[in-house]
C-alpha positions as a printed Julia matrix, in Angstrom:
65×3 Matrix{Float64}:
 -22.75  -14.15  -14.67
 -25.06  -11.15  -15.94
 -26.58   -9.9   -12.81
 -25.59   -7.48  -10.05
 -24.05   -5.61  -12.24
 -21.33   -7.6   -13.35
 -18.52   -5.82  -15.62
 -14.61   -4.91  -16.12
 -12.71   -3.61  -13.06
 -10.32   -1.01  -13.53
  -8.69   -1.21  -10.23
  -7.38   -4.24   -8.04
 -11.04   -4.56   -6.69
 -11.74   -7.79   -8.89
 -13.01  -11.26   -8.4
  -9.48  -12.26   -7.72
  -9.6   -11.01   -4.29
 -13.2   -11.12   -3.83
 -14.44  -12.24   -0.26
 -16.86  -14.65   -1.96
 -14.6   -15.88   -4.45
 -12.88  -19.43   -4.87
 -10.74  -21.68   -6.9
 -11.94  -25.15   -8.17
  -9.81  -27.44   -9.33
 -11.33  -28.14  -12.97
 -13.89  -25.4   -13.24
 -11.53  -21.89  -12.43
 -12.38  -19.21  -10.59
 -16.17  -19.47   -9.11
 -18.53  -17.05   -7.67
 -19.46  -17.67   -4.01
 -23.08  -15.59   -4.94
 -24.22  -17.63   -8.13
 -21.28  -20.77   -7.9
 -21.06  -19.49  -11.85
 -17.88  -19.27  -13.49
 -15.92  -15.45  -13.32
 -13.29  -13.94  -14.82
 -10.62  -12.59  -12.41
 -10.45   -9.13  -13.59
 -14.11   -8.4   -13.28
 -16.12   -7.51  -10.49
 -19.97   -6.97   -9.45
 -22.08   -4.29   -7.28
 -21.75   -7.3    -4.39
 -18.03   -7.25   -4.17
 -16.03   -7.6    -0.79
 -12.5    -7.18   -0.4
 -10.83  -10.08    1.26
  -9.23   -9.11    4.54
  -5.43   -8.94    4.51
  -3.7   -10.8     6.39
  -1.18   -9.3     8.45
   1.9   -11.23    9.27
   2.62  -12.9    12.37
   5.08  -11.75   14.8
   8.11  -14.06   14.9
   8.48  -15.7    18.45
  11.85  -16.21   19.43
  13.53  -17.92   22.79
  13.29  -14.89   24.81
   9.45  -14.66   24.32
   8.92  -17.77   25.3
  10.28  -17.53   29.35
């Protein structure tokens, strides 16, 4: 991938947890923009963070009367 300014992150803002990011089976870690091959420490002028996901709270019997 060469466009949109595509290079080396220095921080945890990578193609790893890219919104637009995925995981294919035989191909590695694909870009959602161009569905080209990335490398997970890189990133481009397009990136979104993924949202974190917050854990649920645990129900237990009491909650549930």
């Amino acid at each position: 991938m060469q466009d949109f300014n595509y290079h080396e992150s220095q921080t945890a803002d990578c193609c790893d947890n890219c919104y637009q990011s995925r995981y294919h089976l035989s191909r590695g870690l694909l870009c959602g923009y161009t569905d080209e091959n990335v490398k997970p420490r890189n990133k481009c002028g397009l990136y979104i963070r993924q949202g974190e996901k917050k854990p649920e709270a645990e129900e237990n019997q009491g909650e549930l009367f």
